[in-house]
C-alpha positions as CSV (number, residue, x, y, z in Angstrom):
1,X,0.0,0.0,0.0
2,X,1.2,3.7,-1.2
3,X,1.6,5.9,1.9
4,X,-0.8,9.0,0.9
5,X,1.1,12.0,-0.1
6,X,0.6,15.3,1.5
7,X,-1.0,16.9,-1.2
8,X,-3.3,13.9,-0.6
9,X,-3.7,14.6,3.4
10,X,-4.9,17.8,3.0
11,X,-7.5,20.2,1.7
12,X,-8.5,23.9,0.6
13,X,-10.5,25.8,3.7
14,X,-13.0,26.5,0.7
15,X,-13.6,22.7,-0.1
16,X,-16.9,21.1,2.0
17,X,-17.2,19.1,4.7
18,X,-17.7,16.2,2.4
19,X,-14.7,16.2,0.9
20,X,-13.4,16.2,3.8
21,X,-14.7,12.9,5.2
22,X,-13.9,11.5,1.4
23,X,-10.2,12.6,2.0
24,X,-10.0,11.0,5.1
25,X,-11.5,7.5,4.3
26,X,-9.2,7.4,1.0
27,X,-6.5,8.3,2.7
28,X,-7.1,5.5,5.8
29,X,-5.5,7.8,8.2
30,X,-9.0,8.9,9.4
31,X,-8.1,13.1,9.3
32,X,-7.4,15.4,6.9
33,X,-5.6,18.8,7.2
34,X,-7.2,22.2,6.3
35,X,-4.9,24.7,4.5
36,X,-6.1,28.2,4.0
37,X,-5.6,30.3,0.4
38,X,-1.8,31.2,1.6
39,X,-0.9,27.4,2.1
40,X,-0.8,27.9,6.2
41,X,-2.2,24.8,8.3
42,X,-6.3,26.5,9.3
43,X,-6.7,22.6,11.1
44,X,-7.6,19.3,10.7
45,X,-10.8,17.7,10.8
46,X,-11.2,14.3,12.2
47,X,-13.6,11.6,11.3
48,X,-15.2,11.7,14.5
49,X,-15.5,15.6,14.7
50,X,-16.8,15.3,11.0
51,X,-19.6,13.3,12.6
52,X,-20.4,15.5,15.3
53,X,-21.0,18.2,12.7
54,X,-23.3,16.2,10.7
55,X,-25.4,15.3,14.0
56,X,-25.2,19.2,14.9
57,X,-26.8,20.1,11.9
58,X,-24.0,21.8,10.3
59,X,-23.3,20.3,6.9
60,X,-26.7,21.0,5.9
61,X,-25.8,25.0,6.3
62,X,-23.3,24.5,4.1
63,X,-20.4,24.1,6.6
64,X,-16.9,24.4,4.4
65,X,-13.3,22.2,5.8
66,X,-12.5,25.7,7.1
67,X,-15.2,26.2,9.6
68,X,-14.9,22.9,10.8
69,X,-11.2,22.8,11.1
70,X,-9.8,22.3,14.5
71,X,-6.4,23.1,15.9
72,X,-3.9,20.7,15.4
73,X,-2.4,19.2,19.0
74,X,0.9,20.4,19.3
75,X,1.9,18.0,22.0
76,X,0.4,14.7,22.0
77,X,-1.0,13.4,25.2
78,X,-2.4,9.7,26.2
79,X,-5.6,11.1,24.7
80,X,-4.3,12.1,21.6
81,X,-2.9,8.4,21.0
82,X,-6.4,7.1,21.8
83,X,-7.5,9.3,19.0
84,X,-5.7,7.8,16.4
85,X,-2.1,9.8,16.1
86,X,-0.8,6.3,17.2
87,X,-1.0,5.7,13.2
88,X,1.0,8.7,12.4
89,X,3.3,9.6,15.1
90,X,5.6,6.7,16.0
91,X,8.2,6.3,18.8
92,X,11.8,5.5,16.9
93,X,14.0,3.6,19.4
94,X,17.9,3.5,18.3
């Protein structure tokens, strides 16, 4: 299997929420990243936050990957492994 390139992992602020969700399921990592017009990281948006904005309501105003980007964690916590950064961010041990 390819790994996803990171034009692949990420999308325009402009795009819609459903592109994001399509992003993220082609790209198996479950996220994508939101960049705004000047190429600057706006967020990501998760699977599961994808979901909470489709049981809020929100894609049916016509929410764009912009308004439902959320920061990215700088640090990662216990929390943030449980939320799938395990797949991405691996411990290297020389």
């Amino acid at each position: 299997v390819a790994s996803p390139s990171c034009a692949d992992l990420s999308i325009d602020e402009n795009d819609t929420l459903f592109t994001a969700i399509e992003r993220a399921l082609d790209t198996g990592l479950g996220r994508v990243y939101v960049r705004r017009a000047d190429g600057s990281l706006a967020g990501q948006i998760t699977l599961e936050s994808a979901r909470e904005a489709i049981r809020a309501g929100d894609y049916l105003a016509g929410m764009t990957a912009g308004a439902a980007a959320r920061p990215v964690p700088t640090v990662l916590t216990a929390d943030d492994a449980r939320e799938g950064f395990g797949d991405i961010v691996a411990p290297v041990v020389d």
